[in-house]
C-alpha positions as CSV (number, residue, x, y, z in Angstrom):
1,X,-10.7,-16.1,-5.0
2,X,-7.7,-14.9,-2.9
3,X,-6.8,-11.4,-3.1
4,X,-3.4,-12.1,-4.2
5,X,-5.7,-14.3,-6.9
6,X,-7.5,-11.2,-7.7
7,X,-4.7,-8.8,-8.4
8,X,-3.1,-11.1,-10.6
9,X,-5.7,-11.0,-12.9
10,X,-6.7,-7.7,-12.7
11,X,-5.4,-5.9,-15.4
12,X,-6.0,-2.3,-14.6
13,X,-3.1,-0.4,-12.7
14,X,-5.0,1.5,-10.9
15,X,-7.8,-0.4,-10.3
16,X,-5.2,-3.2,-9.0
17,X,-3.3,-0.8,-6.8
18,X,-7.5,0.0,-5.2
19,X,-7.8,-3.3,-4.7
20,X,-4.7,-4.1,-2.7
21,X,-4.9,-0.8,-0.5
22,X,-8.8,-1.5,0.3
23,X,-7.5,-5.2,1.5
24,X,-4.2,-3.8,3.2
25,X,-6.5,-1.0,5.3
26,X,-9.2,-4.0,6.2
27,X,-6.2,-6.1,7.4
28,X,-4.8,-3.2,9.5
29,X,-8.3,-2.2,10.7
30,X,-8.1,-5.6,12.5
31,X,-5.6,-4.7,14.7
32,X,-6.9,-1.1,15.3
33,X,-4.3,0.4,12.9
34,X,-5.6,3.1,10.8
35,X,-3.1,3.8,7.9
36,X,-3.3,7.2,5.8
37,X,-2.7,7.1,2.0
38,X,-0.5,10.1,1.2
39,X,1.6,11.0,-2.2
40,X,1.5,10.4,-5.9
41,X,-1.1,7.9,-5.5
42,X,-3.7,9.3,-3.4
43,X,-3.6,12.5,-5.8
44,X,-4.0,9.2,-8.6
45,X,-7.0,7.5,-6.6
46,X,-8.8,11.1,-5.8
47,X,-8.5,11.7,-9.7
48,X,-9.3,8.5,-10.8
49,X,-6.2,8.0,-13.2
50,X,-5.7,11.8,-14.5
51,X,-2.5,12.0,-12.1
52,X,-0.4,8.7,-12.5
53,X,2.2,7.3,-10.4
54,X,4.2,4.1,-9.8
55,X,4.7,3.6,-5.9
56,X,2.3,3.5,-3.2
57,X,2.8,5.7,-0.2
58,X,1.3,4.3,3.2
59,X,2.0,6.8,6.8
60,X,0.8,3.9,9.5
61,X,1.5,4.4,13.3
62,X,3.3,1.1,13.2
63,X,5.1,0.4,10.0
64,X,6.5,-2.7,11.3
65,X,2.6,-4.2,11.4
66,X,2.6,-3.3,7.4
67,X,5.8,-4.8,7.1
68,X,5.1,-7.7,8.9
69,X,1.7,-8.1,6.0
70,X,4.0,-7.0,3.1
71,X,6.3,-9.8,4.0
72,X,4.0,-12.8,4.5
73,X,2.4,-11.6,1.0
74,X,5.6,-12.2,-0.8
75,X,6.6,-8.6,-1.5
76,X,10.6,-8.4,-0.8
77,X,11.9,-5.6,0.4
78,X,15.1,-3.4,-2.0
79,X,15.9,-0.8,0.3
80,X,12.8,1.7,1.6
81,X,10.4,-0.1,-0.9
82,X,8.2,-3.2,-1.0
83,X,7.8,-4.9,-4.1
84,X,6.1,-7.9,-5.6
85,X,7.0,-8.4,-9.4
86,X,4.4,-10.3,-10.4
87,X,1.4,-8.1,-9.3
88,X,3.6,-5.2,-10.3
89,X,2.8,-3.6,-6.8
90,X,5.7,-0.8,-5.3
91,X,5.3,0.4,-1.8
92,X,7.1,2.5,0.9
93,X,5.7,2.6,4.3
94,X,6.7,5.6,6.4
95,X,6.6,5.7,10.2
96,X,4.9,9.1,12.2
97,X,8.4,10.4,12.3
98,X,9.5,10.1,8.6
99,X,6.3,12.0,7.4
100,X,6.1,14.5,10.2
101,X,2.9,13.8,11.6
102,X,1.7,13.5,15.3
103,X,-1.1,10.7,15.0
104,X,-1.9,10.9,18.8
């Protein structure tokens, strides 16, 4: 089963939103990008649901790698945010520079 397969029928938020940040990490692991989970939704993964939030916030050395993964998994892009209706999945992807971090 594909991932995109698997969060389709996964009907837990949360558990959907795990699923597509463990696969998004492996598939930036690949090229040696290490992204870091920040916001609403790592407070909601750490707690396990008690804090709840829509979007997913990603800090990656490369955003345009992300993008590049967002796109060819059919998430289209309003503004700052990724989204892909059907798997009711909400992202922004922030660069170094947006979120004030030196990754070096």
């Amino acid at each position: 089963m594909s991932i995109w397969q698997r969060l389709l029928t996964t009907q837990d938020a949360l558990k959907r939103r795990l699923l597509f940040v463990g696969w998004l990490t492996a598939e930036l692991k690949v090229h040696g990008v290490e992204p870091i989970l920040v916001g609403g939704n790592a407070l909601e993964f750490y707690t396990l649901g008690a804090y709840a939030t829509v979007d997913i916030d990603l800090v990656c050395p490369y955003p345009e790698q992300v993008d590049g993964l967002l796109q060819g998994g059919g998430f289209q892009r309003e503004g700052r945010h990724w989204y892909r209706p059907d798997i009711d999945i909400v992202m922004e992807v922030l660069g170094p520079r947006q979120y004030k971090l030196n990754l070096d």
